[in-house]
N, C-alpha and C positions, 0 to 999 in steps of 0.2 A: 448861746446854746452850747452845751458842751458836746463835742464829736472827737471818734478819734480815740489814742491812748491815755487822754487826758479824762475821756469819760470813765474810761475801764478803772484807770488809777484811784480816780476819785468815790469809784460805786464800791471798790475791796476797801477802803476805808471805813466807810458809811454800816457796810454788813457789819463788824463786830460789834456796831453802837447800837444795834435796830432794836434788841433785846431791853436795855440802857433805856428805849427812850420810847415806850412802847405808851399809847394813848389812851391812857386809864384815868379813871378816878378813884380817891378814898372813897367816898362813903359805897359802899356794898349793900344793894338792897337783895332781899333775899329770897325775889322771885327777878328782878332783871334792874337793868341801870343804861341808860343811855347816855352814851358818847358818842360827840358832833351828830347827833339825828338815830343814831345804830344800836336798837335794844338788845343790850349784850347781856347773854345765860350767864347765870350764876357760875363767876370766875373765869369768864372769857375776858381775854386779853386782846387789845387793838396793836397789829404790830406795823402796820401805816395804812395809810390811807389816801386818795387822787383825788379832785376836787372838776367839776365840771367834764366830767365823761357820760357818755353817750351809751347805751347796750341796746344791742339788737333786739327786736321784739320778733319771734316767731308767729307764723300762721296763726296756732291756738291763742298767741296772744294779741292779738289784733293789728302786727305787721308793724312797720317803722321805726321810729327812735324814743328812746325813754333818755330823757335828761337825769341824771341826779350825780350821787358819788358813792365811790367804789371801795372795799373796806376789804383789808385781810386780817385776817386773826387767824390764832394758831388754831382756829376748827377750820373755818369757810370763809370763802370768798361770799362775800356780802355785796348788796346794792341796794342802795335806797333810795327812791326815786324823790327828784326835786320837790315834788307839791303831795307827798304820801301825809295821809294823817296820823297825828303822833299817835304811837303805839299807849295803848292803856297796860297802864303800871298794875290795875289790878287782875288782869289774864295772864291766864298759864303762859311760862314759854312756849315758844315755837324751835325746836332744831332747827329748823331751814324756810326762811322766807322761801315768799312767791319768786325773789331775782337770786336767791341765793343755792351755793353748791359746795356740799361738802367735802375738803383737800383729799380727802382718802379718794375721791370720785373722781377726781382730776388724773389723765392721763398722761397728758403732754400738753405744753404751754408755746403759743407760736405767736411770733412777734411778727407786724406786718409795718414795712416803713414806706421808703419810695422808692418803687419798682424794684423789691425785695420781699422776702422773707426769711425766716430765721425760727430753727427750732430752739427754744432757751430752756437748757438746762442749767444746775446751782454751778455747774463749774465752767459756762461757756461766755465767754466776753460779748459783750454789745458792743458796735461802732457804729452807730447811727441811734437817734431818739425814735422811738417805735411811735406810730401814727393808730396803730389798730393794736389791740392783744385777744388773740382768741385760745380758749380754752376747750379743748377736748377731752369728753366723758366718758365714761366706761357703759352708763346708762345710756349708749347712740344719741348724745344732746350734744351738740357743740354751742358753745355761747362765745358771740362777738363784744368785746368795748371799743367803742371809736371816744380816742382821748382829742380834747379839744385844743387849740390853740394856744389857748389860757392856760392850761393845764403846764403849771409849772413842772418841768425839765424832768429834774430831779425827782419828783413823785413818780412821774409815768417808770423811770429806769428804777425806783428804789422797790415801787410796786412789785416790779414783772419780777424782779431778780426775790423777791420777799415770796411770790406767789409759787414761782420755779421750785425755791430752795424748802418751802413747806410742803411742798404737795409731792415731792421725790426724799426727802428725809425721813421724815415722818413714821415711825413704825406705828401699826396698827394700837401697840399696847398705847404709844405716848400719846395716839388720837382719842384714845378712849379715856384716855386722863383729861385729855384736853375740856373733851367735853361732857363726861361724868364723873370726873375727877375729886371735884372741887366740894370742900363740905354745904356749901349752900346747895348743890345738885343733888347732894346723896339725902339730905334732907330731903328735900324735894320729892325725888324719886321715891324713898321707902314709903309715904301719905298715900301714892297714889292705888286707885284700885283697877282691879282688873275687870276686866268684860264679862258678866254673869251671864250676858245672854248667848254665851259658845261654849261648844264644849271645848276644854283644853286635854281631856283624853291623858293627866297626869296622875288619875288617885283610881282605885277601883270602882270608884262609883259611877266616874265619870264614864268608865265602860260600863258599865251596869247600865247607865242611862241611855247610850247609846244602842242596847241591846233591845232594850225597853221598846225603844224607838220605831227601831227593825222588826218588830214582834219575832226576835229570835230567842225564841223558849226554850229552845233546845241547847241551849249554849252556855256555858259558863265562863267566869274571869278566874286567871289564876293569878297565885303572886308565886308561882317556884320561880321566875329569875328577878324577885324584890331584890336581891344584893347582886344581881348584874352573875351569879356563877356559871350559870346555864348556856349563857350567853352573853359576851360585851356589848352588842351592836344592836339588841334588840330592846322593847322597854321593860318596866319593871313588871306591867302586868299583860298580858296576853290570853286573848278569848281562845275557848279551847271549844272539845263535845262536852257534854254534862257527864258522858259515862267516863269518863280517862281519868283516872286518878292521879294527882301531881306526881306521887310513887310512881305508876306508872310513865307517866310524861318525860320524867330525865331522864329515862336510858333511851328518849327518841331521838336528844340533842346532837349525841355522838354521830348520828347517821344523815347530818346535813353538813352541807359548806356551815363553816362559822355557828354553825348550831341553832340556823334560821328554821325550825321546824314549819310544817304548813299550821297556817294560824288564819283564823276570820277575820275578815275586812266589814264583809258588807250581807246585806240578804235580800234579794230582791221581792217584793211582795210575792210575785205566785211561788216561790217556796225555795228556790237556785239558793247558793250560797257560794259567794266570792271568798275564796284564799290565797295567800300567797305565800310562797316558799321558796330556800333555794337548791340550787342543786344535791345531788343525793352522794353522800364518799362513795366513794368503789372501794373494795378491796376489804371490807369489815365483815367479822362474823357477826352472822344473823340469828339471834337465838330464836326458839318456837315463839316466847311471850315478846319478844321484841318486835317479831313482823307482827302479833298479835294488835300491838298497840301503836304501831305504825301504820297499819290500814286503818286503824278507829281514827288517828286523826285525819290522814287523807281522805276518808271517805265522809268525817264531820256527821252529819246526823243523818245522810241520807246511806240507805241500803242496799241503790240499785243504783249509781251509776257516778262514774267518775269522768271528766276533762284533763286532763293537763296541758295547758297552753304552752308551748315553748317559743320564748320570746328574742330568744338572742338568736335567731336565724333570722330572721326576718327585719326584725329593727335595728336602728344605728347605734353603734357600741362610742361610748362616750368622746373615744378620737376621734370618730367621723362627722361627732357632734360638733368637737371642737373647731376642727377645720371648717366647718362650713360656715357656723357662726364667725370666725376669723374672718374668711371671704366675703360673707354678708355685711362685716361692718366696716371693710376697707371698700366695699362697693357702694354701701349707702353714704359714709361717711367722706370718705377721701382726703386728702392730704395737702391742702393748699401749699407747705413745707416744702413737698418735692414737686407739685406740680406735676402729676396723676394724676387722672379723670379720665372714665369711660367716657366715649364718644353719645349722646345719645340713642343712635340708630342702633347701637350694640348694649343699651344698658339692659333689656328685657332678656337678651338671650344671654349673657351673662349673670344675671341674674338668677340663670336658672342652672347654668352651669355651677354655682355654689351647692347646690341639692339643701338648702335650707325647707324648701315648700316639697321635697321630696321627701325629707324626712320628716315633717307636718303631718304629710299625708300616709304615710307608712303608720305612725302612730294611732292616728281618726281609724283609719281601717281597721286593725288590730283590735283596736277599741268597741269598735264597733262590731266587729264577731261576736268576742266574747259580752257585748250587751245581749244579744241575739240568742245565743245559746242561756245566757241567763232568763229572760223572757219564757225561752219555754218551762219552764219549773222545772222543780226537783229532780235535781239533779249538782253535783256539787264542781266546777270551776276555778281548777287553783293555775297560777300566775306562775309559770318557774322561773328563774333567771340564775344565774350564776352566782349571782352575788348577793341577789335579792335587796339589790338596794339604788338601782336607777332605774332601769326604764320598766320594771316592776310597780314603781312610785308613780308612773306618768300611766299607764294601761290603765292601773285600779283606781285613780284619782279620774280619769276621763271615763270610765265605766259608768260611775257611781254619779260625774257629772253630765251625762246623758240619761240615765234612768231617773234617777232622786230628785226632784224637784227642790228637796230642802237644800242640796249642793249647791243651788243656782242663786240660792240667796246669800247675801254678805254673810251672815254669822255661819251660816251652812258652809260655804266654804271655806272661811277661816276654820273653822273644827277637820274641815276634810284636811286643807293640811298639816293641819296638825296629827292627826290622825296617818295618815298613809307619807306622810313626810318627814315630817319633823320626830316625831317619836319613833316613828317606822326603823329608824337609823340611817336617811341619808347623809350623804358626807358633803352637809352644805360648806362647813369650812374649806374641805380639800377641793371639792368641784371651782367653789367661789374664786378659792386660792388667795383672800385675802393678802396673805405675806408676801405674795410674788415669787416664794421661793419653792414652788414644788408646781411647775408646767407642764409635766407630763400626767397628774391628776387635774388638773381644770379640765374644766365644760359644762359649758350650760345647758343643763339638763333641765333647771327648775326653768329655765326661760324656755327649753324647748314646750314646756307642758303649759305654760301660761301662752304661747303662743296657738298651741290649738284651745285651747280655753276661749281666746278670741276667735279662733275659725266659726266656735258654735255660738258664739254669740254674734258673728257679723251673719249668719244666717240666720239665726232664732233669735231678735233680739227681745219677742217682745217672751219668752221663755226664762227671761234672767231677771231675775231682782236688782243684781251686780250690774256696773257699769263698765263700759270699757276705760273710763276714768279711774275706776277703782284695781282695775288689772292694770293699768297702766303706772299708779303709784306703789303696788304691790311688784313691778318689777324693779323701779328707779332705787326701794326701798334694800334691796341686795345689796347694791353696793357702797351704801353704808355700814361698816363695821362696828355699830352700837347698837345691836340687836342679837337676843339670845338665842333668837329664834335659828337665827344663822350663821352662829360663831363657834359652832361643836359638832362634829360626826354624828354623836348617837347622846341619847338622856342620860347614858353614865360620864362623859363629859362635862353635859351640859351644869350635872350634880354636882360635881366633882368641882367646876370653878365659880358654881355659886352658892356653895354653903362649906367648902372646907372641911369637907367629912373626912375625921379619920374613925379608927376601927379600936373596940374593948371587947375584950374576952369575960364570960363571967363559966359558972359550970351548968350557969341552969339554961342561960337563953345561948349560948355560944358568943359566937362572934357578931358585933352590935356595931351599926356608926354611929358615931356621938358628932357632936358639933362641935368644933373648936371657938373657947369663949373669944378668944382674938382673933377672929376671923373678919373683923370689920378694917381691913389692911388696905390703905390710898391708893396704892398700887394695881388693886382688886376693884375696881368700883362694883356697883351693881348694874346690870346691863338688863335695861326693859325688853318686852318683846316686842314683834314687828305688830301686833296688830294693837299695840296704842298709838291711834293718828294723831290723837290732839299732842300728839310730841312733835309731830312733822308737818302736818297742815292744820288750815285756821276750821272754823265752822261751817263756813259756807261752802269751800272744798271739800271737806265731807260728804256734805249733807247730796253732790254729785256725784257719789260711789254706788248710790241705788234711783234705782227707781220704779214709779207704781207695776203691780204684776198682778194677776188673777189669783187670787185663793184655790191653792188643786182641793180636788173634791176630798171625803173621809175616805180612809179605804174600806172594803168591805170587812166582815167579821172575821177577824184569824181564827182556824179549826186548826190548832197544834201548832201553827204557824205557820201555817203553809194558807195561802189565800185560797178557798173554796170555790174552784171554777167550772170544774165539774166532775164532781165525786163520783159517776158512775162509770167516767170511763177507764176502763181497765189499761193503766199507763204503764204499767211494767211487761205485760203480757212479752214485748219485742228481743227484752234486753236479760242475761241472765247478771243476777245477784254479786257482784263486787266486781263488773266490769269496767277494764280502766283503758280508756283513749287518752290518745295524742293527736291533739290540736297543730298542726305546721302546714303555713303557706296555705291555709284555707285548705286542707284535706283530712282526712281524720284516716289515721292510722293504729297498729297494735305491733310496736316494734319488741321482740324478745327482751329487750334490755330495758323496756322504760322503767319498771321497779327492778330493783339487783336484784332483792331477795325473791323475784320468780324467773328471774334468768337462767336459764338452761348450763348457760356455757360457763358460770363461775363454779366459784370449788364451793361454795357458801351452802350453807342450809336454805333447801328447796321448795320445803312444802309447807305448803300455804293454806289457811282456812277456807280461804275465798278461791276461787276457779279462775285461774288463768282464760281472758278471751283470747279470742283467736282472728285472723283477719273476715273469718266468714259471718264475726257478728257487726263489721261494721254497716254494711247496708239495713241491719236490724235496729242499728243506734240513730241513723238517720230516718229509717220508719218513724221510730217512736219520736223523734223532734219535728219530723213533720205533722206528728198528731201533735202534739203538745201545742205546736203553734196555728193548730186550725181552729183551737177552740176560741168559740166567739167571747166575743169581750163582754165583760156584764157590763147589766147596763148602770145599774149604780157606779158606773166607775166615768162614764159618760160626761164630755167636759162639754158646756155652753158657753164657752170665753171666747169663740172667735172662730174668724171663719179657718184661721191659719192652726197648726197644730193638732196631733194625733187624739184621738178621743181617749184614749187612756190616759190618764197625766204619768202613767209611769213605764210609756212603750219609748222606747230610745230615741233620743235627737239624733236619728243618722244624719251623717252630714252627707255633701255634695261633692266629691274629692277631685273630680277631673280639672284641668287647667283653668277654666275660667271662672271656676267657682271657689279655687283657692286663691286668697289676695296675701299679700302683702301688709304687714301693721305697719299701716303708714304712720300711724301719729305715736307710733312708737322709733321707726328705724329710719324715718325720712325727715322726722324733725329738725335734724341739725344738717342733712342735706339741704334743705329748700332755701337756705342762706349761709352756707358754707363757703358760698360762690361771690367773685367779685364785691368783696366787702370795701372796698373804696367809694363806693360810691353808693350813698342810700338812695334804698326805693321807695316809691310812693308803695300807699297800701293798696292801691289796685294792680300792683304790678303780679303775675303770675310768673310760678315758676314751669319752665319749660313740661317736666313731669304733669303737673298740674295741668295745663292746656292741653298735654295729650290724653291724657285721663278724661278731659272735659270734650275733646272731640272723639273718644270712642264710646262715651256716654252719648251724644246726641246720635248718633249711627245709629245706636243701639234703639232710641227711640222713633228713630226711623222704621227702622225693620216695625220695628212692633205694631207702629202707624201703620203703614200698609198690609203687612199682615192682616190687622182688624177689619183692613176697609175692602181687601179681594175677596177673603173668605165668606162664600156665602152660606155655608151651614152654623156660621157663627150667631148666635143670639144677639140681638143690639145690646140686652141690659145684665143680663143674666150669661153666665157661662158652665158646665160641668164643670162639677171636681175634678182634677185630674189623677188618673190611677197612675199610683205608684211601684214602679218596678223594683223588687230589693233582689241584689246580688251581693255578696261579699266577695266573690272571685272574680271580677271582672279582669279582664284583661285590657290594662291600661294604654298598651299601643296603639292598637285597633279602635276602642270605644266601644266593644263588641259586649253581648251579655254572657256570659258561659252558661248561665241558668238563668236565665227570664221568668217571673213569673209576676203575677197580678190577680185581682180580686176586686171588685167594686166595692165602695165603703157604703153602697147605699143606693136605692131608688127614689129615684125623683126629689133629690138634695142637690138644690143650685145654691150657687151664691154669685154674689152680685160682682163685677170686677169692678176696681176702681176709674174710677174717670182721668185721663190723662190731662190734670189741671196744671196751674202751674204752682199751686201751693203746694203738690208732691212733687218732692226734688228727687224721686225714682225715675218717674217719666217729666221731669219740667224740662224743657230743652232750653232753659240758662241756667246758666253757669249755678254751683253751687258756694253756698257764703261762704266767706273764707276760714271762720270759725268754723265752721262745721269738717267732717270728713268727706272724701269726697263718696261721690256715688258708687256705690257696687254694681256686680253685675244684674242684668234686671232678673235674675231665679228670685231676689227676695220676696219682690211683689208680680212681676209676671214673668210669665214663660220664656221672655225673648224668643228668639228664633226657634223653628218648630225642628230642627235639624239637630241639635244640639241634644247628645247622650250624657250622662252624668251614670256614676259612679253605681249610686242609690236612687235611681232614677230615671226618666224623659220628662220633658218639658214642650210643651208646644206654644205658640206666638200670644196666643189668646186668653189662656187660663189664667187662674191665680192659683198659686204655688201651695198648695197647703204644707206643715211638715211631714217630715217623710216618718213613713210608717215601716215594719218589718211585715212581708207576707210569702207564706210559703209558697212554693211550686205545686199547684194545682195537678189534679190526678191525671190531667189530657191534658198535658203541657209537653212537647218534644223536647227532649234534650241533646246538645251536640256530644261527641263523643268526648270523653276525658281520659283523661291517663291514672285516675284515682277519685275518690268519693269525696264528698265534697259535702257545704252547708246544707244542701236541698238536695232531694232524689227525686 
């Protein structure tokens, strides 16, 4: 055994050769080729490989040890298990096996020997043969290998220093060569097609089709910024009013940050219309046609009434994002290195001190107003933000996935982000920070929005077509850096390094991009987007991203585009003609300043077409949203899918935001905790990790309560139980659990439905333990009330019931209200 300075001497020798002596074969087949067992992509290279190693099997994968052997190549850490069957030569590649991880993903590489460990980096000496090498991810997965006895010497030290020195050298461009570099890949790559069944939201039809969609008649596509002039950050075409003329349209650019004008997103069926914008310059002269056609797009098609949401008071601005996601993954993760670990009597309130599940639920909330306000109709909802290009992306993307049933399905929300993200202009590269070299713009912003994405699906699951499997590969999928989807700020970028456009002048069309005929440059590969899986996972992985879901009903006839709910009531009587609110902190206000060009106090041109409101219309604005949401639902719109879920298919998935109804993605952030720990020694597959068994003992509690609950209660039914009425607040006050505005409505006389029986084939109420494949149990709001004591957010729950989803309802006319210091969702 080599130890000592004899190791160190011998392993800088060995490094200049690794290159020299790399594990390949001639013949090149030109979809894959295997070496020793390892179906290497087109023009992957074997740079060593360890022979009799062990890798850790997580939870999801069924616990204990996997025999095979362990493979680096200048993309990934590879593993191929002893008894795997040989790969078929005539399927697509695969990016990344089931054991495998791509170098860019690799964080830090930690060597474990006897009674040691050791952070290795390319320039740190070994003096001991490593017994264990674990691998830390950026996707919260840590992956162990325990190398065996057999495992010649020299493998295990040539491995780890191989694995070190590519997973920290490595720039992003030469991983991308690595592994789309190569001409057998680029071949490959330009054959394949894309997903017809999404929209990609790249060509104007593609919005056309989504307008279609929306029965938004009123709305047109433009192309005034096709060349990116109008604006860098935003796309090439953008939905506009039908009456705005692109003539008129440019001179509204100059009067936004960055020249994000307000633009359409979304339309809800009864007639609302979602925008988003960013803030407004100060200080610009305001011509008479300029506010002219600055109110036409703010106010979009409708005539009587404006929102503006202001979102950067309220929600986490991307360093608070950062920090807490920091604390979240040094909490779930840890540091076997420095030997670090929360105690567990302190992991839950640490936990909480990150404000990761704070700022979760800051979002759901937010979110879920502005569903609310859209619900009542016509009326028009724009999104402000500063920048207009983070938590702008996460409001309107969780908006549209509460209302829109189609969001809920895999191709529905791949087009959403495409849509409100990726073309939108967010700055996945700078958030990502791929190059490591610009830390003060990272944060994960798109994991905070995929993390409430899971909140409404660990409530509503049977509401999603998606899986948490497929949210769960759509986050892992970040941090790979061979994806278009993720490797550029805005679509002029993304243009820009995928076709090589430069610019000709002619007299008649102006200035034109042309294509450069040499733009097919090795250096350039072509970079797929994220939502081709069969690059990253096999078939039967896939085919786990959905699953079966109820057909929502048609919607009724559009009249103009506005759903016909009930034409006779006179909806505007409340409000006067171009009245614009400000949505903050759940209150609705009319601050002098919200548009400059009707501000008092600047030097700008004053006078306006439309009528300044004043604070004495806001109690008029909440009249008319409390009629809007009193009208009854049609009945054509009436869902028979189940007993769970709102009869409308398109009234909001409110979520449940108070503490026990907000979890934790475990099988996202605790994966590589639940064997992080004491890797020396393997466990059986029944062995539980401590988390896990307190999980599984405040599950049984929890079944307790419920049990006896059923069995005291004597106005409870034995078979049958009430629906229970739903209480909607948006203002609650989160300390207390108090209502600020209670209110409720029965959905129906003499509509029971049946509760379930507490068998042991539902692992809600089974009081054993749950399979280890599976997640573990949530709180019992999914399928019953648990404890009758327990306030929620959007809600009460009592011991008995079953949970239907939650609904939005107004404050009834003899409903008391507490005093408030400002007006609010409900009057």
């Amino acid at each position: 055994m080599l130890t000592g300075s004899k190791t160190t001497f011998k392993v800088r020798q060995m490094l200049p050769d690794i290159k020299e002596r790399m594990l390949s074969q001639t013949g090149v087949n030109a979809r894959s080729r295997d070496v020793f067992g390892l179906r290497c992509l087109p023009g992957e290279c074997v740079l060593q490989r360890a022979v009799m190693v062990r890798k850790k099997l997580t939870a999801r994968e069924g616990r204990g040890w996997l025999s095979g052997t362990l493979f680096c190549t200048h993309f990934r850490v590879a593993f191929v298990p002893q008894d795997s069957p040989k790969p078929d030569d005539n399927a697509d590649p695969v990016l990344l096996g089931d054991h495998d991880v791509a170098l860019a993903a690799i964080e830090k590489v930690v060597v474990v020997g006897p009674n040691r460990t050791k952070l290795v980096t390319p320039s740190s000496s070994l003096k001991f043969t490593p017994e264990e090498l674990v691998l830390y991810c950026r996707d919260m997965r840590v992956i162990c290998f325990l190398f065996d006895r057999l495992t010649p010497d020299t493998q295990v030290i040539e491995i780890t220093y191989t694995i070190a020195k590519a997973a920290k050298s490595g720039s992003v461009l030469s991983f991308q060569n690595a592994a789309l570099g190569s001409v057998e890949m680029k071949q490959f790559l330009s054959n394949r097609r894309r997903d017809a069944h999404m929209n990609w939201f790249e060509s104007a039809s593609d919005w056309e089709q989504e307008l279609e969609r929306c029965g938004a008649t009123s709305w047109r596509v433009s192309s005034v910024n096709d060349r990116f002039e109008m604006s860098t950050s935003l796309p090439r075409f953008i939905v506009v009013p039908q009456k705005v003329l692109d003539t008129e349209l440019k001179k509204s650019f100059a009067h936004f940050n960055e020249g994000r004008i307000p633009r359409w997103c979304w339309r809800h069926p009864r007639g609302s219309d979602l925008l988003r914008m960013a803030s407004f310059q100060n200080n610009i002269y305001h011509e008479k046609d300029d506010i002219r056609n600055l109110e036409m797009v703010l106010f979009g098609c409708q005539s009587s009434l404006c929102v503006v949401v202001e979102l950067g008071e309220e929600l986490p601005s991307p360093a608070d994002i950062q920090l807490a996601h920091s604390r979240l993954r040094a909490l779930c993760l840890g540091d076997i290195s420095t030997s670090v670990s929360v105690p567990d009597d302190k992991w839950l309130s640490t936990l909480e001190t990150t404000h990761w599940l704070d700022y979760t639920r800051s979002c759901l909330r937010k979110a879920s107003e502005v569903a609310c306000l859209l619900r009542g109709g016509h009326l028009t909802v724009a999104l402000q933000e500063a920048e207009d290009r983070d938590m702008s992306c996460v409001v309107s993307s969780l908006v549209q996935v509460m209302c829109d049933p189609h969001c809920r399905t895999q191709h529905g929300f791949q087009g959403l982000v495409q849509k409100e993200w990726v073309m939108a202009g967010h700055r996945f590269c700078s958030r990502i920070n791929y190059r490591r070299d610009n830390d003060k713009e990272e944060a994960p912003v798109f994991q905070l929005f995929l993390d409430c994405v899971w909140q409404l699906w660990s409530q509503y699951p049977s509401r999603f077509q998606l899986t948490d499997e497929f949210l769960l590969a759509l986050h892992d999928s970040i941090q790979l850096p061979l994806f278009s989807s993720f490797l550029a700020n805005s679509q002029r970028e993304r243009c820009k390094r995928s076709q090589n456009l430069g610019q000709t002048y002619t007299p008649v069309n102006g200035w034109r991009d042309v294509l450069h005929p040499d733009s097919s440059d090795p250096s350039d590969p072509p970079l797929p987007p994220v939502w081709d899986w069969s690059l990253q996972y096999s078939k039967a992985t896939q085919d786990r991203f959905t699953q079966p879901v109820a057909p929502t009903p048609p919607l009724q006839p559009l009249l103009n585009g506005n759903l016909n709910t009930n034409p006779d009531t006179p909806r505007l009587a409340d409000t006067i003609p171009g009245s614009v609110f400000l949505l903050s902190r759940g209150t609705f206000s009319c601050p002098a300043n919200l548009l400059p060009w009707r501000s008092s106090s600047s030097g700008v041109y004053k006078k306006s077409h439309r009528r300044a409101p004043s604070s004495e219309n806001v109690p008029g604005l909440e009249r008319l949203l409390k009629a809007w949401a009193l009208t009854d639902f049609p009945q054509a719109l009436t869902s028979t899918s189940g007993p769970q879920g709102p009869l409308d298919p398109y009234e909001p998935l409110l979520p449940l935001l108070m503490g026990p109804c907000m979890g934790l993605w475990r099988e996202c952030y605790l994966r590589g905790a639940l064997h992080a720990q004491a890797f020396s020694h393997p466990i059986s597959a029944n062995h539980l990790h401590p988390v896990e068994r307190l999980a599984q003992e405040v599950q049984q509690l929890k079944d307790k309560l419920a049990e006896v609950s059923s069995s005291t209660d004597p106005t409870t039914p034995t078979g049958t139980s009430e629906p229970r009425r739903t209480d909607t607040n948006l203002n609650q006050n989160t300390n207390n659990g108090t209502f600020l505005f209670p209110s409720s409505r029965p959905q129906g006389s003499g509509v029971q439905r049946a509760a379930p029986p507490p068998t042991s084939t539902n692992h809600q109420t089974s009081r054993g333990p749950p399979p280890a494949s599976a997640p573990p149990s949530r709180s019992a709001h999914k399928d019953t009330g648990g404890s009758n004591k327990h306030t929620f957010l959007f809600g009460h729950s009592s011991g008995t019931e079953v949970r239907p989803e939650q609904r939005y309802y107004p404050t009834p006319s003899n409903a008391k209200l507490p005093k408030s210091n400002g007006p609010s969702l409900a009057s």
